[in-house]
Each structure stands twice: as structure tokens, then as C-alpha cells.
N, C-alpha and C positions, 0 to 999 in steps of 0.2 A: 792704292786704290781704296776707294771708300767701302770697306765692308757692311756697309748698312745698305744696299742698292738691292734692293730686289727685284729678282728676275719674274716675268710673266710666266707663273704655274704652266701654263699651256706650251711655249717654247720650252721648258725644263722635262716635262711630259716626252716630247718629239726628240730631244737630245736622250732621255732614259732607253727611249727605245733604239734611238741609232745604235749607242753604245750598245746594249744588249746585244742589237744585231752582229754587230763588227767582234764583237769580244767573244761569240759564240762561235766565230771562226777557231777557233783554238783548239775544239771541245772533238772534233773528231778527230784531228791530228794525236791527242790525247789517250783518245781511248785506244785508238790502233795502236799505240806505243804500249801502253799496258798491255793490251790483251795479244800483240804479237811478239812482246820484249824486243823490238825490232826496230833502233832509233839510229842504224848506222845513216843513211841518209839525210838525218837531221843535221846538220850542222852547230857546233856550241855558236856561233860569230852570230845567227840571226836573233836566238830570244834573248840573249845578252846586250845585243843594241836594241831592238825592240822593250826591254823592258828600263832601259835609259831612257828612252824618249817617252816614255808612256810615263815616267817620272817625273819627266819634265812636264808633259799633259797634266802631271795629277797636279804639279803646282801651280800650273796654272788655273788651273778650275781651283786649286782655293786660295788665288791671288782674288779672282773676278766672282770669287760665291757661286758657285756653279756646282750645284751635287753630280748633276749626270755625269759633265765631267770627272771627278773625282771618283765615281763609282765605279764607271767604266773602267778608267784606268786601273782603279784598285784589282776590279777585276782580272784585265789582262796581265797585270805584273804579277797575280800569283799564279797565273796561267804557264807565263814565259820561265817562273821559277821550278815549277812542277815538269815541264816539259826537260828542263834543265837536267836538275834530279834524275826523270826517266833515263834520260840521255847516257845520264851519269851510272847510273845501275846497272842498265842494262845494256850498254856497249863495250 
């Protein structure tokens, strides 16, 4: 792909936000793991393939120049990694 294609600021903008949106799904699953040390219900199988595919998202957002993409993803792969973690400590 030609990495010199630039995307319309405005579509890059509405992609920041979805991502934000979607990737803030994580954020109270998270806290309740911290604050209850209580992650028997979690499963390792979901943020272990969740955070492959969001891998795969991330390359592709910088196959095609895409920040939102890439940011997003960045985000939720430390998300899926921390959740891990918890999982790991505290079960």
C-alpha cells in the first residue's frame, strides 16, 4: 500500500472516537478486577485471542495509515494484557 495516502482528518476524527468508545469497554471490567481481586469468572482464552486480533487490527491500521486505528488497538492490547496480569495475580 502506498503510505503517502492521506486520510480525510474528519473520517480519522470519527474513527478516534469509535475506538475510544469500544476500547473503554475494558475499563470497568478492570477496575472491578482490581478493586474486588475477583477475576475467577474471567477466562485467560478471551483477552489472549482478543488481544491477537487487535494485533492483527493494529497492522493493519499501519498497513493503510490509519492512527485511529492503531491507537485504538494499542489501547486495547494493553488492556487485554493487564486484564491478563489481574487474572494472573489474583486467581
Amino acid at each position: 500500500m502506498d503510505k503517502n495516502v492521506k486520510m480525510d482528518p474528519s473520517i480519522e476524527i470519527i474513527g478516534l472516537i469509535a475506538g475510544a468508545i469500544t476500547s473503554a469497554g475494558f475499563i470497568p471490567q478492570l477496575f472491578k478486577g482490581y478493586k474486588t481481586k475477583k477475576l475467577d469468572d474471567v477466562s485467560y482464552f478471551m483477552p489472549i485471542v482478543l488481544a491477537i486480533g487487535m494485533s492483527l487490527w493494529f497492522f493493519y491500521g499501519y498497513l493503510i495509515n490509519s492512527i485511529a486505528v492503531m491507537a485504538a488497538n494499542v489501547f486495547s492490547i494493553a488492556c487485554s494484557i493487564i486484564l491478563i496480569l489481574l487474572k494472573r495475580k489474583y486467581s
